[in-house]
N, C-alpha and C positions, 0 to 999 in steps of 0.2 A: 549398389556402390560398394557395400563393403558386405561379400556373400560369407568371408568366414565368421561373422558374427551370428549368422543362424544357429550356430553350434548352441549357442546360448539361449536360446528360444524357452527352455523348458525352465533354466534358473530365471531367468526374467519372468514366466508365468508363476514360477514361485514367489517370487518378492512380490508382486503385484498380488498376487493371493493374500500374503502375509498383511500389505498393508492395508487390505479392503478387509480383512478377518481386524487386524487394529482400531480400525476406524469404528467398525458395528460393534465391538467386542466394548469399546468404549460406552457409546450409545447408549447401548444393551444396558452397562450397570448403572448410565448415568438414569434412565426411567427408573430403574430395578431399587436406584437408593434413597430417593422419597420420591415415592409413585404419586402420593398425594400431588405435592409441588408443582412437579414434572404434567401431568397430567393438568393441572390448573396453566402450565405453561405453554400447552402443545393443543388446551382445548380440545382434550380428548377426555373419557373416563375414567378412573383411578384401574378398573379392572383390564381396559383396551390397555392402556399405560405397561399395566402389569404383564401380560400378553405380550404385547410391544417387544420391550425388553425382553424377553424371555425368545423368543423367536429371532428377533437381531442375535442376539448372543448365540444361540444353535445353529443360526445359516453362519454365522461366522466362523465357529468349527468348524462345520461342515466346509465351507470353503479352505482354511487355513491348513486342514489335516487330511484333506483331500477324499474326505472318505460322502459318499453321496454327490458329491461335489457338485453335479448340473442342477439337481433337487438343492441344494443351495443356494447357490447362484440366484435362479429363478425366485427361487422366496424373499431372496435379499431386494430384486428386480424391482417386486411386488411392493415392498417396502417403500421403495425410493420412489416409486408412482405415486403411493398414498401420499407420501409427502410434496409431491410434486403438485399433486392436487390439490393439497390442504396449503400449501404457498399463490398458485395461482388463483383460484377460485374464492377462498375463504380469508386469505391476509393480503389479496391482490400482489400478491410483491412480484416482480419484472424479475427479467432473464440476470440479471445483472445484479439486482438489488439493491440496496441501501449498505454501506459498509460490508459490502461482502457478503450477503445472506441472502443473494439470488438463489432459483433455482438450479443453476448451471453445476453448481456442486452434486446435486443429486444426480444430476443428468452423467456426471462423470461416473459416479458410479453404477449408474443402469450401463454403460457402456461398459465398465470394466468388468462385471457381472458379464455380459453380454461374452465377450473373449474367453472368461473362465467357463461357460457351461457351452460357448461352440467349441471350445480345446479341451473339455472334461476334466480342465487345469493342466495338463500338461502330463510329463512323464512322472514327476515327483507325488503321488497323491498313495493314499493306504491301501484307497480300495477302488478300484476299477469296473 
């Protein structure tokens, strides 16, 4: 319908980059600033927690500065499964959720993950 907006394909992989590297870059320091807490809050171990955090934050580099960037992706991917699972199986929570804390949040970023590492992010990345 509208073919001259392809042109922007590659700013659009960038922004989409930028705000899935926002989101885990978030994540990442909210484990990282009391792991104890956190970890008591996600019913995981203080040391996984610490981990956690630490690898959210690195695939979101990775993703936001384009450097490794499919090896990102996939890590972030990985991420969002665990989570995916520890909502289904373990807090039972539905697609939908309670107040907004379905699953379907995760699943969006497996999908945007999913785009960044079939496009390698796009033209905009350090390292190819």
């Amino acid at each position: 319908m509208f073919p001259q907006l392809a042109r922007f394909t590659d700013l659009g992989l960038l922004l989409m980059r930028l705000m899935v590297s926002l989101v885990f870059v978030a994540s990442g320091f909210r484990h990282l600033k009391d792991p104890e807490a956190r970890a008591k809050d996600i019913g995981m171990s203080k040391p996984f927690t610490i981990f956690l955090g630490i690898a959210e934050i690195a695939g979101s580099l990775g993703v936001a500065f384009g450097v490794l960037t499919q090896l990102a992706a996939f890590g972030l991917i990985f991420i969002m499964f665990g989570a995916i699972q520890k909502k289904i199986f373990a807090w039972h929570t539905g697609f939908w959720g309670e107040k907004a804390f379905g699953w379907h949040y995760d699943l969006m970023f497996v999908l945007m993950n999913l785009v960044i590492a079939f496009t390698n992010g796009g033209a905009y990345v350090l390292m190819r």
